[in-house]
Structure formats: C-alpha cells, structure tokens
N, C-alpha and C positions, 0 to 999 in steps of 0.2 A: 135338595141334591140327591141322585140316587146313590147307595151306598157301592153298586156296582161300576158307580164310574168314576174318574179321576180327573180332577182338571190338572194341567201339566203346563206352568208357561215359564220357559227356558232360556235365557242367553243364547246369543249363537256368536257373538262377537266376545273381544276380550275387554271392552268398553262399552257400557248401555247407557245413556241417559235416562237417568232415574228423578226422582221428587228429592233423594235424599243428594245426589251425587253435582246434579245442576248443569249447565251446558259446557259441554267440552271446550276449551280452547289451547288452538294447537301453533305451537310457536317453536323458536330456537330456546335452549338452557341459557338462561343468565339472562334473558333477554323480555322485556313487557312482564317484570314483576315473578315471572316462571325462576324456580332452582336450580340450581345445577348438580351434576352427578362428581362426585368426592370420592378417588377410592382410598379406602380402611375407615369409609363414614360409618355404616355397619360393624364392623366389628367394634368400633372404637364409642358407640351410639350407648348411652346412659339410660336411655330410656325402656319399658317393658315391651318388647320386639313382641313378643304372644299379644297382651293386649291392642297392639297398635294394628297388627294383619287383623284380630279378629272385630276391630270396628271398622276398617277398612273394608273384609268382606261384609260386614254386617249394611254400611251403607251403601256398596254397587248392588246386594242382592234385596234390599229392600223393598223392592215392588214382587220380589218372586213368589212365587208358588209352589210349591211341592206334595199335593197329599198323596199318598195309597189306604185304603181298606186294611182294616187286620183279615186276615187271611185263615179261615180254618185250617187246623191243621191235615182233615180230612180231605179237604179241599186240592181239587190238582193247581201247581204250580200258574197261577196267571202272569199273562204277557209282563203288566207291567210291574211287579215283581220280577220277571226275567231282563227287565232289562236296568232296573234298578240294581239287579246284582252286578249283570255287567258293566254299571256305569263306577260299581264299586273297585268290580278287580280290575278296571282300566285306569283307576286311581291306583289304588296299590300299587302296580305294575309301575306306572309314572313316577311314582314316590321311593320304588326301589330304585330304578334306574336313575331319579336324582340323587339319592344315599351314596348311587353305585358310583355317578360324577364325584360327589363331591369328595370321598375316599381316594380315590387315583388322582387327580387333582392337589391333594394334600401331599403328593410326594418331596421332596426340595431334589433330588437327584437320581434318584433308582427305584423304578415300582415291582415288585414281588407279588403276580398273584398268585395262591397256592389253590388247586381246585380237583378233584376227581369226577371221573363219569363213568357210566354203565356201559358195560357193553354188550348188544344184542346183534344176533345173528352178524356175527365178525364188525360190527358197525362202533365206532365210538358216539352214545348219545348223551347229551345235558337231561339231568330230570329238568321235569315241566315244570314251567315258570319261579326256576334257581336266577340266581345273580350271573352263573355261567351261563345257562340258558339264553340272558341280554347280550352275553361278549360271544357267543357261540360263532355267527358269523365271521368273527375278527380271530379266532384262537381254533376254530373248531378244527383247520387243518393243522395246528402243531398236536395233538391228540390223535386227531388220523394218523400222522406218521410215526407214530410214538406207538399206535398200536401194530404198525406194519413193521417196526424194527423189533417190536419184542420177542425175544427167544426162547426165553421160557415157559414150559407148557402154562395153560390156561389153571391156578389154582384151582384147589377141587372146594366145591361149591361148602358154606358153612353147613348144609345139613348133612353131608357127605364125610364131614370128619368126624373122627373116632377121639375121644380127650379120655382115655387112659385112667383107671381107677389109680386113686392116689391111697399108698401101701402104706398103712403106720407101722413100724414093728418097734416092741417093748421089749424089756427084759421082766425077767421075775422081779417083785420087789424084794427078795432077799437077794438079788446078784452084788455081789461086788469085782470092783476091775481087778484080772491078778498083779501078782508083786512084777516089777521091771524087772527086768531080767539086771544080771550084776554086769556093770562096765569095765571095761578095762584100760579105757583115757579117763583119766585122774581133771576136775576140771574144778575151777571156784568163780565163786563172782565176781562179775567188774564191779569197781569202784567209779560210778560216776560222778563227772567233778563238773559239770558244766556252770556251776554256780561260782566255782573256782575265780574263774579267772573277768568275773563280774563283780567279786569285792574289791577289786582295788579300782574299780572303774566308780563306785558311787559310793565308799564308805565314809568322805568325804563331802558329800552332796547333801543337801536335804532331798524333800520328797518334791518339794516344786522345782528345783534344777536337774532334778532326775526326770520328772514331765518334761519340761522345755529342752531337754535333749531328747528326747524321743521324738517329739513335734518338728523338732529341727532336721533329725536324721529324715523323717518319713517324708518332709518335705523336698529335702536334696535329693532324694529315692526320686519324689515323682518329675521335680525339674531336669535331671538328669534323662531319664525315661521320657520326656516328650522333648527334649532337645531345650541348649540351652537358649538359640535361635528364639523362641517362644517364649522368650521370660524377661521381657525388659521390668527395669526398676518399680517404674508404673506400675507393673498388673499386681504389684502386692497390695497393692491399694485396696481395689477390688476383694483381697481374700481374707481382709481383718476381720470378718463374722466369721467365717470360716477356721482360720484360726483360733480365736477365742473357743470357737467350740470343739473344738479337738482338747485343747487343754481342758474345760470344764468336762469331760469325758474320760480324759487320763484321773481327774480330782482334784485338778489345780481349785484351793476356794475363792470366794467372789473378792475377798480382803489383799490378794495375791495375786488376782487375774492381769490386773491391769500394767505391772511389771511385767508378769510373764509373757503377755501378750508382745509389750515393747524388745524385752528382751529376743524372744524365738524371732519378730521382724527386722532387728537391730543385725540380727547373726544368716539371716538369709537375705539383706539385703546388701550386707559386707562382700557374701560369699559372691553376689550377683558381679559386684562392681571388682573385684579382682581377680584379675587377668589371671593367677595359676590359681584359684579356686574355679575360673571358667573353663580354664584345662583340663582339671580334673572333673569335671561333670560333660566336658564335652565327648564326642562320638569316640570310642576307640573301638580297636580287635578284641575280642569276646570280653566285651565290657559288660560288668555284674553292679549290681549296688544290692545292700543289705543280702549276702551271699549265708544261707546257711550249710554248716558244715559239720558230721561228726564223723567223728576218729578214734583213734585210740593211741595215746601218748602216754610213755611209760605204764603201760599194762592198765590204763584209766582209761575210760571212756569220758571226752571230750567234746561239749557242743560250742560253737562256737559262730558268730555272726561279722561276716566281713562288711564294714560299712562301702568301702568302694575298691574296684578290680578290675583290672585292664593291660595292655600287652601296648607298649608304646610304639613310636617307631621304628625305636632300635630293636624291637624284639626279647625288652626287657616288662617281665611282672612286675606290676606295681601294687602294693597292699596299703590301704592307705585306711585310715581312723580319725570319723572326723571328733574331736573334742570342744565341748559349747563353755568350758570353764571362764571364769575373767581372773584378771591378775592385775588390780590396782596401785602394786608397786612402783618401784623407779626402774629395777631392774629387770627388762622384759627376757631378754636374751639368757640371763642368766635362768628367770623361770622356765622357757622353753625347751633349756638343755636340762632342767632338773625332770621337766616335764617326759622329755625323751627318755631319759634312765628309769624312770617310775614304769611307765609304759613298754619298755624291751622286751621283756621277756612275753610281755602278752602277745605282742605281734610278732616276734619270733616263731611263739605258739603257730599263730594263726598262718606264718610262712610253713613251718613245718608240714601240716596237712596239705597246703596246696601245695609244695614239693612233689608230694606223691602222687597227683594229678596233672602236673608239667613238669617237662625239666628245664625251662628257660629258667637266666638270672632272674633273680627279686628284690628287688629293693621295695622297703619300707618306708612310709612314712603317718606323719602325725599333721593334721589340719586346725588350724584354731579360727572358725570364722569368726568369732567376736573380737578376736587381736588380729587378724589377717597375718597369726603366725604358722610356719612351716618346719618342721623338722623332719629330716629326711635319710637312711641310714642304709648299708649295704650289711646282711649278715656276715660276722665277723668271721666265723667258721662254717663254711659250706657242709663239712660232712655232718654237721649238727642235722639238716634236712633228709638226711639219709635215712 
C-alpha cells in the first residue's frame, strides 16, 4: 500500500448490510417476530446503554475502513486530514445541537434561555459555533431589537477603563482614640428578658416534649403556608421519614424516636381533622405564623414568637399559641382553664407588643392539638396594651 494513499470506504445510508449485521427485514412493530417501541423503555432499561450503542455500532461498522498516514508536522495540511477534521466538527456541531434538544425539551412548563452576544459595527452577532449561534435564526431578532431599544451609551471598552489605585491609610503605632467627649443623657442598659417568658413554657417538659413541640409548631408553620386545601389526612403518610428526621436533628434519641414520632403525627393529624384547628391555619387578613417580635416591656427588652396571627372577619386580632402538652386525667375542662391562667400573662405579653402595631381588638387564645382543646380570652383591661 503506498503510504501516501488512503483507502476510504464509507456508509452513505443509515443501514448497510454487513457479514456482521445480516439482511435487513422490514415489517410493522409487533408483527413477524419484530418489537415494538415502549415509551419510558429507555429510561426505565437496566441494562449498560454505553455498551449496548457501542456493539451496535461495532457490528453495522464492521466491514468499514478508515486509515489516514501520520502526517509530519512539517508537512502542509492534506485533503484528507481536512476533511476528516471537518467530518469531526460536523459531529460536534450535531452533538451540541442534540445536548441543545435535549435541555429545552426537559422543561415541564417554562423554558429560560439566558445568552449574551457581541456586537459589531451596530450589528448584534452570536460567537461562532456557540449553542446561541444554533438558536440564532429563531432569537437572533429579539437581540436585534433589544440593541435598537437600548439608550444607554455604548460601555466604554474594558481596556479603556481606569480601576483606581486602592489607598491604605494607617495610623501611628503609638495612636490611641481620644476620650468621648462627657454626655449629658444619663443612659443604663437594658435588661433582656427574652428567655423570660420561655420558662414557663418548658420548665415542665422534658427535652423530647420540648423537640416534639417544635417539630409540631414548624409543621403547622408550613401547612398553614401552603394552604390547608393541600393537606388531606393522607399525605402525612408520606412524611413519616421526614418527620423522624427533624426530630433525630433537634436530638430526640433512637430509644425515644418512636413515641415522638407517633406523638408529633398523633397532634398534626388531630389538628388536620378539626374543623377550628382548620380555621385557624386556614387563609386569613395579614395572617402570620411563628411571628418574631421585639419590644420593650417595662424598661426590658423582650423577644418573643407568635405561633399564629390574623385579623378575622369581624376585624378582630387574634393571638393564638399552639400547646402540644397531654393531660391523662378525668378532668379536661378543668385542666384547660388551669392551663389558660398558667399561660395569661405570657400572651397578654405577646398582645401587648402587637398593640403597638394595630389598633384592632384582640383576643387570645390557647390550642391543644393533641386534646382538640380551645381556650379563648378577651384582655381584661384594654389600657394594659397602652
């Protein structure tokens, strides 16, 4: 063989009969022993997709041929090296604009492409052979017009900007700052009490019923927030992994999980199934959940967290606290109202500051979704919110 020449024998079709491949026969799918086409066969296919294309190609291209000569490097470029290159970036090209398919294609409702282009002599153009460059014909006129609506001068070029030396300035090492000058407001510090009024809420509790209220609050947080519309009894099925690991995250331990898990589901699936626990998570006027808030009450500085807040139909605030306690007694009513008098003064508190942000009535209340109890109260003395 001379070394200057190449034998070249190529496919022209997209099916050759080959030695390895055998004679074609062509029929209907499902029909004379042929398959049929299945869609989500491919995605759904167990087997190695790489190996499977590359014996596929390996037996249609089995009778081919391909050589070229190694090429000095001195040597000027020959044909066919130029056309092997171009047989290359005609692939490439092909292969970007299937990447390009198959990315837009993947949208489920709204495609976003985001893309910039150069522009010369007032022209908007795609660099050469970009992903925009393929869309150019289909986009190239929203970039034309977008260059003809722009009003602002043309930026000035990056070698054309000046970036500013950056100034340190020190002082001596023996400077020091002078004395403040003397004041004449008399001032002391606050007293922050935000922890305050978080003792009587868990002093009570162990550490796993102080978890399983949190996990309970965050979850009223988000059912409230995506509507209660979306939260039939069912879907808590679905979030038992979920659940468990929010409490194994707060530290509930593994000897403990499995109560608290029932527990936290026991008290959001109460909350689901009762008609004024669905009330209060349903839609209202500037309705809040887990609301942070600070103030300052009797010369204290107060942080405080509203579990739930909303403005009814009457045009009355409602302050509401959910409580995940149980009460195994005989008498529920009884604990309920000792429960309300425990709790007053904290949501009095917590009326107090949003006093000073509306002036609608407020009434409060107490939640118990694990009894589906309600306590519900009008501030006794209005000027207390003053």
């Amino acid at each position: 063989m001379n070394a200057k020449k190449t034998v070249c024998v190529r496919s022209t079709t997209m099916f050759t009969v080959s030695s390895n491949s055998g004679i074609a026969h062509i029929g209907n799918p499902g029909a004379g022993g042929a398959g049929t086409l299945l869609p989500g066969a491919l995605e759904g296919s167990n087997v190695d997709l790489a190996r499977q294309f590359t014996d596929l190609i390996t037996a249609q291209r089995g009778t081919d041929l391909l050589l070229a000569p190694i090429r000095e490097r001195s040597e000027d470029t020959d044909p066919i090296y130029r056309y092997l290159a171009l047989l290359d970036g005609k692939r490439a090209e092909h292969e970007d604009e299937r990447l390009l398919y198959v990315a837009a294609t993947r949208a489920k409702a709204r495609l976003h492409l985001v893309d910039h282009c150069e522009v010369k002599d007032q022209r908007a153009q795609p660099r050469k052979r970009s992903l925009l460059d393929r869309l150019w014909p289909v986009v190239g006129g929203e970039f034309e017009r977008a260059l003809a609506n722009r009003t602002t001068p043309d930026a000035a070029e990056p070698e054309a900007r000046v970036t500013p030396a950056t100034t340190i300035l020190r002082v001596p090492t023996a400077w020091s700052p002078p004395a403040p000058r003397p004041s004449s407001i008399e001032t002391s510090a606050w007293r922050e009490t935000g922890s305050v009024l978080e003792a009587v809420e868990f002093s009570w509790a162990s550490e796993t019923a102080k978890h399983i209220g949190s996990v309970v609050h965050r979850w009223l947080q988000t059912i409230a927030e995506e509507g209660i519309g979306h939260w039939p009894v069912t879907r808590l099925t679905a979030f038992r992994a979920v659940l468990a690991h929010d409490l194994r995250v707060l530290g509930v331990p593994e000897t403990e999980l499995a109560r608290a898990l029932a527990r936290v589901i026991d008290a959001l699936t109460s909350a689901l199934e009762d008609q004024r626990a669905r009330w209060v998570l349903s839609k209202h006027a500037e309705a809040q959940s887990e609301l942070r808030l600070t103030g300052v009450i009797d010369a204290q500085v107060v942080n405080i967290i509203v579990d739930r807040t909303f403005i009814d139909e009457r045009g009355v605030r409602w302050i509401i606290d959910y409580k995940t306690g149980l009460h195994e007694g005989a008498d529920l009513d009884g604990f309920l109202d000792n429960e309300r008098e425990r709790y007053r003064d904290q949501l009095e508190r917590y009326a107090t500051l949003l006093a000073r942000l509306d002036s609608r009535p407020i009434r409060l209340a107490l939640y118990f979704p694990l009894l589906k109890g309600w306590r519900e109260w009008e501030i006794e003395k209005q000027s207390r919110l003053i």
